[in-house]
C-alpha positions as CSV (number, residue, x, y, z in Angstrom):
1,X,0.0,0.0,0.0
2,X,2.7,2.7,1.1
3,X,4.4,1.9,-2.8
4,X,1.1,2.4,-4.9
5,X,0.6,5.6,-2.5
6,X,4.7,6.8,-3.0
7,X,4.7,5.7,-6.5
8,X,1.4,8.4,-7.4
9,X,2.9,11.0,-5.2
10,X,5.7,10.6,-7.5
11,X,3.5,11.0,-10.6
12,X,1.5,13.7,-9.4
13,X,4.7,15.9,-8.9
14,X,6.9,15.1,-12.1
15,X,3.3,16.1,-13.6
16,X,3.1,19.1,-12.0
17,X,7.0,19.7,-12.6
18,X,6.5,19.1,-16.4
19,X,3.5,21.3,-16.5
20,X,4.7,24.3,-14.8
21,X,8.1,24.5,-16.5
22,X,5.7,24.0,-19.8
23,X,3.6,27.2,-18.8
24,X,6.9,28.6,-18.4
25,X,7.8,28.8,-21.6
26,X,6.2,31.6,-23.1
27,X,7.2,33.2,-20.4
28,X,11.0,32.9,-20.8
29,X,10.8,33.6,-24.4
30,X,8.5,37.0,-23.6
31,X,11.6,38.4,-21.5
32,X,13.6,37.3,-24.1
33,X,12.1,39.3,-27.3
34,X,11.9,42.2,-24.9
35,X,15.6,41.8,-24.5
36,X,16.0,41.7,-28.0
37,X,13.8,45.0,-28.5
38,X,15.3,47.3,-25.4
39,X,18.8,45.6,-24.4
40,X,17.8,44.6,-21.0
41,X,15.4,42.1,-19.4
42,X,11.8,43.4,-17.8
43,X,11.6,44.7,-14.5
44,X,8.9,42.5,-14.2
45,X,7.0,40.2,-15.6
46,X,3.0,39.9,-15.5
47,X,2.5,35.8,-14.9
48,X,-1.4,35.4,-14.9
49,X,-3.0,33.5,-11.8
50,X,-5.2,31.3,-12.3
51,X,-8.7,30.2,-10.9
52,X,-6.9,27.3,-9.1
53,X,-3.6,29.4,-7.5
54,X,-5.0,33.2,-7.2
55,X,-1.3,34.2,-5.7
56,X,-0.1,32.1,-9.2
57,X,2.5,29.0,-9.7
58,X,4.9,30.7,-11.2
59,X,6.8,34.0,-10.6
60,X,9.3,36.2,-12.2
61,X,12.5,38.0,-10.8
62,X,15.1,40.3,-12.4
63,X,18.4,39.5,-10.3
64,X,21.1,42.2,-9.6
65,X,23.4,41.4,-12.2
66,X,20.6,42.5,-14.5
67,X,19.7,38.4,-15.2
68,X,16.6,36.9,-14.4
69,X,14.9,33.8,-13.1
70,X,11.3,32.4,-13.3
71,X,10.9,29.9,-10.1
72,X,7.8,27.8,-8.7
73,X,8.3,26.2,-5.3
74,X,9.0,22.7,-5.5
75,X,8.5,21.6,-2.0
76,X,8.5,23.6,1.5
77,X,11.9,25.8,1.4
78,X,12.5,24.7,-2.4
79,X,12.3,25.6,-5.6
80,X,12.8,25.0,-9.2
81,X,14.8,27.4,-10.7
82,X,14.7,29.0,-14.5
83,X,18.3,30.9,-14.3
84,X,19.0,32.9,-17.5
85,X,22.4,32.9,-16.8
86,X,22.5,29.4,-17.5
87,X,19.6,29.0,-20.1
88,X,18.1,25.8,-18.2
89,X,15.7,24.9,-14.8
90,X,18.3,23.7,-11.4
91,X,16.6,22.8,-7.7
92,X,17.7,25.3,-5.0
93,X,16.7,27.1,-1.9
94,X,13.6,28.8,-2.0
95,X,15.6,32.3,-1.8
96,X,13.0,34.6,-3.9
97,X,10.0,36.2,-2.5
98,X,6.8,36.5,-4.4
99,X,5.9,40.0,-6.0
């Protein structure tokens, strides 16, 4: 019983992990065209909420260096990381704040 009940709470979050990094997309490559058109990435970044998470999934940061990052948390104190920096999604410590 404690296999079947591990095994789809393994499902359910590589789901949601494949989903949100999915619904990141357009995302990435909307800070990226305006990049392209003003030489710098957004201060910010509109991500819609949605009926099911009103504070939202996903969120947006421009970092010091001028870079940015597009996280969701993962589980409690982590997150899933978009760096642009790096041009690809890392785990790390849930360091960003929500707008």
């Amino acid at each position: 019983m404690l296999l079947i009940l591990t095994g789809s709470l393994i499902g359910f979050w590589d789901r949601r992990d494949s989903r949100l990094k999915s619904q990141a997309q357009p995302f990435i490559a909307a800070a990226e065209s305006y990049r392209a058109r003003h030489g710098e990435y957004p201060d910010s970044l509109p991500i819609p909420a949605t009926p099911e998470h009103p504070d939202g999934e996903l969120f947006y940061q421009r970092e010091p260096d001028g870079s940015y990052i597009i996280w969701y948390g993962a589980t409690l104190g982590e997150s899933t990381i978009y760096d642009s920096n790096a041009g690809h999604w890392s785990e790390g410590s849930a360091r960003q704040t929500a707008p």
